[in-house]
C-alpha positions as CSV (number, residue, x, y, z in Angstrom):
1,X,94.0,139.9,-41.9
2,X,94.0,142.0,-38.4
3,X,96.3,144.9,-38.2
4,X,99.9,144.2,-37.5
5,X,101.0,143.7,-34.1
6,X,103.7,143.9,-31.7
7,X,105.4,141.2,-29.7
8,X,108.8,140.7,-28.0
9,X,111.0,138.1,-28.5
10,X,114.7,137.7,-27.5
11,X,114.7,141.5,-26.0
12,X,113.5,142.4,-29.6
13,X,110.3,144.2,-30.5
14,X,108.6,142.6,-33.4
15,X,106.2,143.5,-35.7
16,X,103.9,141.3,-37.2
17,X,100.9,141.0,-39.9
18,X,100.5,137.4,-38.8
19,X,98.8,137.0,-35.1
20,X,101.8,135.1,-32.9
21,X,100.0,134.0,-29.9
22,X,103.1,132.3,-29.2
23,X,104.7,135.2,-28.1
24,X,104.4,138.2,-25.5
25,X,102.9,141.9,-26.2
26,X,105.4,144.6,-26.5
27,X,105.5,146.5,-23.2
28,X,108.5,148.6,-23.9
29,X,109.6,151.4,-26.0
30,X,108.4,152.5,-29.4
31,X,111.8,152.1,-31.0
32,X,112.1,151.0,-34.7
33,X,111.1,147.3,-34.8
34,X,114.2,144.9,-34.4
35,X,112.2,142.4,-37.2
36,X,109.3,142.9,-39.0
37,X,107.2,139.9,-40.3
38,X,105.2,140.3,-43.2
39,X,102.7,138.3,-45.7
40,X,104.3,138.5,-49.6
41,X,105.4,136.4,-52.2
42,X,108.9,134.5,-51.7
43,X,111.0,133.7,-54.5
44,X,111.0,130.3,-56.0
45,X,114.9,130.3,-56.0
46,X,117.2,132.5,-54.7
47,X,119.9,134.0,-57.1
48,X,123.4,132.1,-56.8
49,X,122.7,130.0,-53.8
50,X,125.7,129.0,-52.1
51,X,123.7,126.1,-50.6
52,X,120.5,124.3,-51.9
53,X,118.4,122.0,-50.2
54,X,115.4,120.5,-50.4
55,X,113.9,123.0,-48.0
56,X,117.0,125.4,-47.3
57,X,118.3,127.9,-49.4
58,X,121.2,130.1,-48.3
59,X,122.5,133.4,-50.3
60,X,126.1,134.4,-50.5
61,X,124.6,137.2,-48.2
62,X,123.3,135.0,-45.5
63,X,119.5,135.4,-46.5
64,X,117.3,132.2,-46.3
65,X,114.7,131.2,-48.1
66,X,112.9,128.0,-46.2
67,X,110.1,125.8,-47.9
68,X,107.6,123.1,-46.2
69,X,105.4,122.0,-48.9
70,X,101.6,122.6,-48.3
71,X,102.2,124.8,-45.3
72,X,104.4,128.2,-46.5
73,X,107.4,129.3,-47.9
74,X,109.7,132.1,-45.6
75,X,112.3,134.4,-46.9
76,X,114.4,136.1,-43.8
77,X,116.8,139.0,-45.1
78,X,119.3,140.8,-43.2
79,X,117.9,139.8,-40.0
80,X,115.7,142.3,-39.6
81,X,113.0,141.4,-42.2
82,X,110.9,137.6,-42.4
83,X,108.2,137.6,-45.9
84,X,105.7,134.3,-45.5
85,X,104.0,132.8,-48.1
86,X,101.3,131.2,-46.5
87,X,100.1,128.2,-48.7
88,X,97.1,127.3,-46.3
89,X,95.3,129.9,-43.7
90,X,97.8,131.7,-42.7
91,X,96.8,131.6,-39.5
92,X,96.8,128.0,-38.8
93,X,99.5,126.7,-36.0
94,X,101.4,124.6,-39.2
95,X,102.5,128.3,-40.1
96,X,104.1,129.2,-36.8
97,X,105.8,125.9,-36.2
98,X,108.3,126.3,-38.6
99,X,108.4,130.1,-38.3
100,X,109.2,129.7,-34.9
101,X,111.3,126.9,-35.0
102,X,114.1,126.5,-38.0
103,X,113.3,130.0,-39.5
104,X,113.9,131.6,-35.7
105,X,116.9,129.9,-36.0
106,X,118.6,131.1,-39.3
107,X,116.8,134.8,-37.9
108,X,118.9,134.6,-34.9
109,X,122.0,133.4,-36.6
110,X,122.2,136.6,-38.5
111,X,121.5,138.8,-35.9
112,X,124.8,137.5,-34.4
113,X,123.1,135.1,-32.2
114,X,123.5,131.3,-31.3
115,X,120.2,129.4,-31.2
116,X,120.5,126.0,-29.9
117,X,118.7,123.1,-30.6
118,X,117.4,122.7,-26.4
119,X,114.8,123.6,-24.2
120,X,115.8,125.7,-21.2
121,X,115.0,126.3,-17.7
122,X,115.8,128.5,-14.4
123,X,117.7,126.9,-11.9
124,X,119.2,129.4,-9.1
125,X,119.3,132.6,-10.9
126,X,120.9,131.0,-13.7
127,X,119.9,129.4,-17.2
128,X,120.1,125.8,-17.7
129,X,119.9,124.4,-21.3
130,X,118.7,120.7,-22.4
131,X,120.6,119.8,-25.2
132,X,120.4,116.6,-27.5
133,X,118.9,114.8,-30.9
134,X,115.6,114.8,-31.9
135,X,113.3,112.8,-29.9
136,X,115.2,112.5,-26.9
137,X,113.4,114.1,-24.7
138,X,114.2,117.5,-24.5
139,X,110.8,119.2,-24.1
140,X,109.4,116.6,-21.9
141,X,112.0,117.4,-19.1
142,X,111.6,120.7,-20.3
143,X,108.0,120.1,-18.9
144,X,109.3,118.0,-16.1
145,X,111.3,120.7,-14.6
146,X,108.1,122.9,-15.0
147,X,106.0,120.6,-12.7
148,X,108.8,120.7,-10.0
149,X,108.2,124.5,-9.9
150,X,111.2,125.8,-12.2
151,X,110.5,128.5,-14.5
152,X,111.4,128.3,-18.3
153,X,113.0,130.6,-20.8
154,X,112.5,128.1,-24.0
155,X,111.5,125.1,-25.7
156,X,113.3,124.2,-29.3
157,X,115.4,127.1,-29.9
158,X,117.3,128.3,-26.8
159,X,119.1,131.3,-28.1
160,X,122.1,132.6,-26.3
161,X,124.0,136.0,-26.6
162,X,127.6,134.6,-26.5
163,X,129.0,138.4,-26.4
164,X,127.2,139.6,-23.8
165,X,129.2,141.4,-21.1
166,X,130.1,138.8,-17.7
167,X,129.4,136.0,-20.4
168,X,127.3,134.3,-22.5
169,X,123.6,134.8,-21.5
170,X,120.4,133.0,-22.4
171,X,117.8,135.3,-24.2
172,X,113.9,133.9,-22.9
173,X,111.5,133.2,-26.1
174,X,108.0,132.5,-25.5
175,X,106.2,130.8,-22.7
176,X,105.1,127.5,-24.7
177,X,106.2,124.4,-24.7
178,X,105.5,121.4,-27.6
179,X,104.4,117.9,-26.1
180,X,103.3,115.0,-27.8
181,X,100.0,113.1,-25.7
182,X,101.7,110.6,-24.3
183,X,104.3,113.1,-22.5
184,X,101.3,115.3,-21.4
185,X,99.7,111.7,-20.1
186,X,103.5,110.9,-18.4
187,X,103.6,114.4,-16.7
188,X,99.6,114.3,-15.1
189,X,98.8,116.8,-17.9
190,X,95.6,117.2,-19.8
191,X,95.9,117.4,-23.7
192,X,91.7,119.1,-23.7
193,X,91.5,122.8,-24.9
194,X,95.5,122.7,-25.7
195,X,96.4,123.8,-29.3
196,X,97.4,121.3,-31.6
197,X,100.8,122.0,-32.5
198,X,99.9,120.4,-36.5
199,X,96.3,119.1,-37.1
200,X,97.6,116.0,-38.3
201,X,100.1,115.4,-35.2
202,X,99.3,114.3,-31.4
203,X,101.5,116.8,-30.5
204,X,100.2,119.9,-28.8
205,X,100.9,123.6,-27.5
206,X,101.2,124.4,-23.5
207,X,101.4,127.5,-22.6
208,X,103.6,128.2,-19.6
209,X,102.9,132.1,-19.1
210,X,102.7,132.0,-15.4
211,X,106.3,130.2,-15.2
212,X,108.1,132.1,-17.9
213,X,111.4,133.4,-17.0
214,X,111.2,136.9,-18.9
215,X,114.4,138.6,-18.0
216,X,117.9,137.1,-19.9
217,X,119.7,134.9,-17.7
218,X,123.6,133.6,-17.6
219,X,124.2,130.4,-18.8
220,X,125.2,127.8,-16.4
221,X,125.6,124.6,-18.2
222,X,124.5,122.9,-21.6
223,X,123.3,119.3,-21.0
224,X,123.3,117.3,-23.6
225,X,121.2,114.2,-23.9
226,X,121.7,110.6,-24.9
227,X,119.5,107.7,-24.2
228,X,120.3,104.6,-22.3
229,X,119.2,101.4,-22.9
230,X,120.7,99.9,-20.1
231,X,120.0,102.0,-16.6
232,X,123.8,101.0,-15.6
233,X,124.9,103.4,-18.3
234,X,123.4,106.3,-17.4
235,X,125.0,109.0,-15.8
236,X,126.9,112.2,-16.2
237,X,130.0,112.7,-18.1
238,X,131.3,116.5,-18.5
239,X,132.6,117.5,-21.9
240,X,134.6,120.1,-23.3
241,X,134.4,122.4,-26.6
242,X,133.8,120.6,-30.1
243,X,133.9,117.4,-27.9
244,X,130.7,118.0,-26.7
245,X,128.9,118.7,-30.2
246,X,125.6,116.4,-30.2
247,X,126.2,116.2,-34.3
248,X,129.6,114.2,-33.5
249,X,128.2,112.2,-31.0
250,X,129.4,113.9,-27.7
251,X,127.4,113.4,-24.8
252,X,127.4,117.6,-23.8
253,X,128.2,119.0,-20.8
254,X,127.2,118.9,-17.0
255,X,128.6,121.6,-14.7
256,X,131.6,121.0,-14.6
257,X,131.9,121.4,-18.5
258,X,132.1,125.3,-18.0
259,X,134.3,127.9,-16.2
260,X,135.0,127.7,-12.5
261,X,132.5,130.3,-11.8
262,X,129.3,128.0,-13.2
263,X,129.1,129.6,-16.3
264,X,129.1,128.0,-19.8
265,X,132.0,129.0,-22.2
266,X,131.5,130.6,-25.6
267,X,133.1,127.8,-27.9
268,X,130.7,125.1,-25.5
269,X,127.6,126.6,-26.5
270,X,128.8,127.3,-30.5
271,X,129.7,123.5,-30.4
272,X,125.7,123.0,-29.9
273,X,124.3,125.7,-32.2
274,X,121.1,125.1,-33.3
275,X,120.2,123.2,-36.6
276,X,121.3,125.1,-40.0
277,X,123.5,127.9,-38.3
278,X,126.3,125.8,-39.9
279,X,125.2,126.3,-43.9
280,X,123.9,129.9,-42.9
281,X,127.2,130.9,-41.9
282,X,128.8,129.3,-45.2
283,X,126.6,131.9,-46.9
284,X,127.1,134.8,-44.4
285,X,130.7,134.5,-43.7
286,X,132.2,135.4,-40.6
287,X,129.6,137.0,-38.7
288,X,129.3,137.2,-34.9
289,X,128.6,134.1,-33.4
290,X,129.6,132.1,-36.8
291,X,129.3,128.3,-36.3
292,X,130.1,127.7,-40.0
293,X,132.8,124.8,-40.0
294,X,130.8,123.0,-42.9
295,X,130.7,124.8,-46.0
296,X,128.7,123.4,-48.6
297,X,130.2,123.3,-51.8
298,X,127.8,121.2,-54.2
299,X,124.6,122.9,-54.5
300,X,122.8,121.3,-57.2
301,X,119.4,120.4,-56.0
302,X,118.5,116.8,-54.7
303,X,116.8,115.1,-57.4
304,X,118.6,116.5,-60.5
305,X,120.4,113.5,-62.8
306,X,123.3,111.9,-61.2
307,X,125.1,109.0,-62.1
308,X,126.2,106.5,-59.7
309,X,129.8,107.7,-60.8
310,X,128.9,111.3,-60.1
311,X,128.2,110.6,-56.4
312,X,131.7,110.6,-54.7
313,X,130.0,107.3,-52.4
314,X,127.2,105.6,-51.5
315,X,125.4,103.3,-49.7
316,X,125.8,99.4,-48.7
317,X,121.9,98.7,-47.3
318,X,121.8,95.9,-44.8
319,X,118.1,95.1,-45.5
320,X,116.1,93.1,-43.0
321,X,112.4,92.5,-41.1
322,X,112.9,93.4,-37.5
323,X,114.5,90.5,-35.3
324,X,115.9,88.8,-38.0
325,X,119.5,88.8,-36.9
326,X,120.8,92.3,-38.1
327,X,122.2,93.3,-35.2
328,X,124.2,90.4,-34.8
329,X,125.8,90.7,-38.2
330,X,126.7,94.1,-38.0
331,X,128.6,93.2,-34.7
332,X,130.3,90.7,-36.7
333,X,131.0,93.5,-39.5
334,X,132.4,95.4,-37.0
335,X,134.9,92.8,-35.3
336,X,136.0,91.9,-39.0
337,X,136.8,96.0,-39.7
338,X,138.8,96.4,-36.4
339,X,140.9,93.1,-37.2
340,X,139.2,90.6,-35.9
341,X,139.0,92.5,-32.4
342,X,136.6,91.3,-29.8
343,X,132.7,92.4,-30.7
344,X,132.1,96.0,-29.0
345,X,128.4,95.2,-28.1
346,X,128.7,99.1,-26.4
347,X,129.5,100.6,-29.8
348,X,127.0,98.4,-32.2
349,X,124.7,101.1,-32.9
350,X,127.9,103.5,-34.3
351,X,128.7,100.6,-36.8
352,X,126.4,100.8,-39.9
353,X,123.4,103.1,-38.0
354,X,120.0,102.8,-39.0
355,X,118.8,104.5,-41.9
356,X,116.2,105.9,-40.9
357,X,117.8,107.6,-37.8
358,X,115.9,111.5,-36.6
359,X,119.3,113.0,-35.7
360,X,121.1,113.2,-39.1
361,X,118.1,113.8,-41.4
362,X,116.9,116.7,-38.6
363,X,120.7,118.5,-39.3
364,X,121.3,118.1,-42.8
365,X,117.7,119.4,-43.9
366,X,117.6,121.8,-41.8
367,X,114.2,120.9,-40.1
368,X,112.5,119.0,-36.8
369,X,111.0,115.7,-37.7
370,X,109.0,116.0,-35.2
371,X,106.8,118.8,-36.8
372,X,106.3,117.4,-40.0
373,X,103.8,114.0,-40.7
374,X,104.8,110.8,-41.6
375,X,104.5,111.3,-44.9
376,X,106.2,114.5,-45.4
377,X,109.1,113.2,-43.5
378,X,109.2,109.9,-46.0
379,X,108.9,112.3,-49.0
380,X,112.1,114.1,-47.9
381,X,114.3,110.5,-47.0
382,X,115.5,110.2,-50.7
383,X,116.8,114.0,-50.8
384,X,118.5,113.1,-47.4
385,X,120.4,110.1,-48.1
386,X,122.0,112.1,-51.8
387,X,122.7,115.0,-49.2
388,X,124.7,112.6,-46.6
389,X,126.4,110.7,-49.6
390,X,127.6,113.8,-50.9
391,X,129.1,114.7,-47.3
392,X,131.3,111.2,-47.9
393,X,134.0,110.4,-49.5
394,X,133.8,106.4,-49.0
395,X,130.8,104.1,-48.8
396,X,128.5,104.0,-46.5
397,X,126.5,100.8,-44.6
398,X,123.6,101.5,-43.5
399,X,121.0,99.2,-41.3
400,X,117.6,99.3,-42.4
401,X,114.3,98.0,-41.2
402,X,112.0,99.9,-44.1
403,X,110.5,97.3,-47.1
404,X,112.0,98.6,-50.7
405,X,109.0,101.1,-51.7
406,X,108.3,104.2,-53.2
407,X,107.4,107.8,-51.4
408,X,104.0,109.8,-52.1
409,X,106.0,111.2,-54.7
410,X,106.4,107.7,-56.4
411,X,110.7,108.5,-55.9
412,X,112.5,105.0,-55.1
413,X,112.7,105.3,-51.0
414,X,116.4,103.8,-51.3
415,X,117.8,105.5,-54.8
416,X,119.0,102.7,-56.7
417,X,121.8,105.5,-57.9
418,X,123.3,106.0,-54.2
419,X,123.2,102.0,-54.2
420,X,126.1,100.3,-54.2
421,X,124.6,96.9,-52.9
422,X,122.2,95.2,-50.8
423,X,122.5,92.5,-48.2
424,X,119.1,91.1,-47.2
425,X,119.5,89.1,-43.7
426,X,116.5,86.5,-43.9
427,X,115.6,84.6,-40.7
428,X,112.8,81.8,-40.6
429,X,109.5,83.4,-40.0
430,X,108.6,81.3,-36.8
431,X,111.6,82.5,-35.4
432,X,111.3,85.6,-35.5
433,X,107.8,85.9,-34.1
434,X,109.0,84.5,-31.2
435,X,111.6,87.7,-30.8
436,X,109.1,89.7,-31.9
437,X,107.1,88.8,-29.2
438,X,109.5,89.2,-26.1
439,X,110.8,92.2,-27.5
440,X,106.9,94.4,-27.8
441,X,105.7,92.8,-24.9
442,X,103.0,90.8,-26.5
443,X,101.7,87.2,-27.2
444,X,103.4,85.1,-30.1
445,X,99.8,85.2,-31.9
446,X,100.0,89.2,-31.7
447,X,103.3,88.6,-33.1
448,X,102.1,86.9,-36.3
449,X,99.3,88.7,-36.5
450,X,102.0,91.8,-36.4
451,X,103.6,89.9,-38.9
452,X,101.0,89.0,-41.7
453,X,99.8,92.8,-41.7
454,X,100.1,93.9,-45.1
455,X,100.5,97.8,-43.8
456,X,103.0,97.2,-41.1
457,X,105.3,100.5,-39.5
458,X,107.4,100.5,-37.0
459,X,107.6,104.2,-34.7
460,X,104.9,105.7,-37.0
461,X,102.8,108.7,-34.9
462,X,103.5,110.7,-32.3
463,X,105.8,109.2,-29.5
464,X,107.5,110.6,-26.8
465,X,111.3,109.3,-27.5
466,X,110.7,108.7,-30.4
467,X,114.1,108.9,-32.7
468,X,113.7,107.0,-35.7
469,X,111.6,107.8,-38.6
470,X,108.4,106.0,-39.6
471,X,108.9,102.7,-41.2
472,X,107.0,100.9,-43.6
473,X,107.3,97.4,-43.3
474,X,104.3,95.6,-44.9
475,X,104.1,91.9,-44.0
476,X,106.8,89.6,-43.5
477,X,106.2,88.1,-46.8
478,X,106.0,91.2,-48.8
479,X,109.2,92.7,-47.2
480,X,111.5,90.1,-48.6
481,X,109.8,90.7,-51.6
482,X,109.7,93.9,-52.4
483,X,114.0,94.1,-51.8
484,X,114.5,90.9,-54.1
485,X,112.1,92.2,-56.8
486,X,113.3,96.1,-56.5
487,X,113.2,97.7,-60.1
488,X,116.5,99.4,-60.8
489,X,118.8,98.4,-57.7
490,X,121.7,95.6,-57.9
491,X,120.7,92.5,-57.3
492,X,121.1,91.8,-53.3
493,X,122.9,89.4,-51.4
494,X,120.8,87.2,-49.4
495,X,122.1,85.8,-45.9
496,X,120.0,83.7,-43.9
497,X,120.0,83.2,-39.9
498,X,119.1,80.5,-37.5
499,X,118.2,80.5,-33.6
């Protein structure tokens, strides 16, 4: 391993046994580093977490201890101090993308600072953060903003200093921005000689030295992004405080979200703190820049023996092959909860939401979907849905698209104990070829072809906008089957539709 080295980051001087290529050399003083990075052994378990996830653990004293398996384990203490246990070469890009991205995070937390989940660009003097759920396109306008000439100060983690004096200020990271192919393609950029940000992933490195905002800027405005599947919805809609937190579905803030004079308020930008700054402040207590308002107060880990009476709710899955009809029934569902009232066709994706939606299982483990495989991120779905049931106190539906198998792990996908019931929607096979057709843009025989595949996924790989999960659907045939013939779950409902 090369000698350690020095880098800045966030005004802070760094000092590191692993090379960060990422980052910028140290041109300043020789003061004490801010952080030092080292190569050790982390501890399995921390003593007396306060919280205990699958890949998160938080200390009544704010430390973290963060876990991908086959890539390294991270232990950050008092701010100041980040251990790695590399479990491949350490110096392999896997290891800084989550060193840089959700361990940054908790490191700026307790240093007092807010890391938000956005990318960030100049714009007059001033910083201007992108804002919004995984896969929405954050770093691709990010990028897009680059080509037009702006400079950036981040991609992921945009960290602002909410104390600083005239108001909060964006800190700049490092000049590098992720892209998955088909964004680099979108934007005229070639993906040769670029880093791959994971071996595994089409995702990749730029590097943006020449047009990297280096000095801390004030923050202007926080946009936060949705998608629109209709171009008459889209648009700008300014948003206020805890209204505009992505994780509660606000849609952020455009200018006129902050003060008068153009700059972004305090509680705005805490309402978009980055992704575990919530459960590190449940363990830290009130430091500067807190965002805790969920403390966790079950931390036994995922997996352990629970009965179905243990879990205080659970789920109702609404089963079904795409283009079978579920949609329509959950507008139904939804008319028949609000009293019969007219079906909101606006609102049908709030009612009963996919199950294997990025944005929720990005925020409760603690971790960007984006920078893990396929697989790892299926591995992980049966710890999220016993971390989201805990967070409810009454059932939950749930829309799902996945057939009824079993992770790498061989762990039930769907835990028959977090299942209340199953309502499989079944719509004749001919039919929905046809839909399938007009809604991928291919022929009916591509459609059945699609159909009869016994290894069928829907959004698996790399995709720009991509915010679901990979899904495994098999055939048509074999989906149907494998929810009627699930071992261990209630026996489902079966509802069948017609065109």
């Amino acid at each position: 391993m090369v000698a350690a080295m020095t880098y800045a980051l966030c005004g802070l001087r760094i000092v590191s046994e692993l090379p960060l290529p990422d980052l910028l050399k140290w041109n300043g003083d020789d003061r004490v580093p801010d952080v030092e990075i080292r190569l050790g052994t982390v501890p399995d378990r921390l003593e007396r977490p306060v919280f205990e996830g699958p890949l998160l653990q938080v200390g009544a004293d704010g430390d973290c201890r963060y876990a991908v398996a086959g890539v390294a384990a991270y232990y950050v203490e008092n701010g100041r101090h980040v251990t790695i246990q590399p479990y491949m070469d350490p110096t392999a890009p896997d290891v800084r993308v989550f060193l840089l991205g959700s361990v940054f995070g908790f490191l700026c937390h307790s240093r007092g600072l807010v890391p938000l989940h956005a990318g960030c660009v100049e714009i007059n003097g001033r910083a201007v953060a992108f804002a919004g759920a995984s896969g929405v396109g954050k770093s691709t306008l990010t990028a897009a903003f680059l080509r037009r000439g702006y400079r950036v100060l981040a991609d992921d983690v945009t960290v602002v200093e909410v104390a600083a004096p005239g108001g909060p200020r964006v800190l700049p990271s490092f000049p590098r921005i992720k892209l998955w192919r088909d964004s680099l393609d979108g934007l005229g950029l070639c993906a040769d000689g670029l880093e791959r940000s994971r071996a595994q992933l089409e995702k990749f490195h730029l590097r943006v030295e020449g047009c990297f905002s280096a000095e801390p800027l004030p923050l202007a405005a926080i946009y936060h992004l949705t998608m629109a599947s209709d171009p008459r919805h889209a648009g700008f809609t300014p948003v206020r405080g805890r209204h505009g937190d992505g994780r509660s579905g606000g849609r952020g803030l455009s200018p006129g979200g902050g003060h008068p004079d153009g700059t972004a308020r305090g509680a705005d930008v805490r309402a978009h703190a980055h992704r575990g700054a919530a459960v590190v402040a449940a363990g830290a207590g009130a430091r500067p820049g807190s965002a805790g308002r969920h403390r966790v107060h079950d931390c036994r880990p995922p997996g352990s023996a629970r009965s179905r009476r243990e879990i205080m709710s659970g789920y109702h899955w609404l089963a079904s092959y795409p283009k079978s009809g579920n949609t329509w029934l959950r507008l139904a569902l939804s008319s028949l909860s609000r009293d019969g009232a007219p079906p909101d066709f606006a609102a049908k994706v709030g009612f009963a939401p996919i199950a294997s939606n990025r944005s929720p299982f990005d925020l409760l483990l603690d971790v960007d979907s984006g920078d893990l495989t396929d697989d790892e991120a299926e591995a992980l779905r049966p710890c999220f849905y016993e971390l989201e049931a805990r967070r409810h106190a009454e059932p939950q539906l749930r829309k799902v698209h996945d057939a009824w198998t079993l992770t790498s792990a061989g762990e039930p996908l769907f835990p028959p104990a977090l299942t209340l019931g199953t309502l499989y929607i079944a719509r004749d096979p001919r039919d929905v070829a046809v839909s399938l057709a007009a809604h991928l843009g291919m022929t009916v025989d591509e459609a059945i072809a699609a159909m009869a595949a016994p290894a069928a996924t829907l959004a698996r790989g790399g995709k720009r906008g991509k915010t679901q999960l990979a899904q495994r659907l098999l055939s048509w045939s074999a989906h149907v089957e494998s929810w009627l013939d699930a071992p261990g779950m209630p026996p489902p409902c079966c509802c069948g539709t017609r065109t």
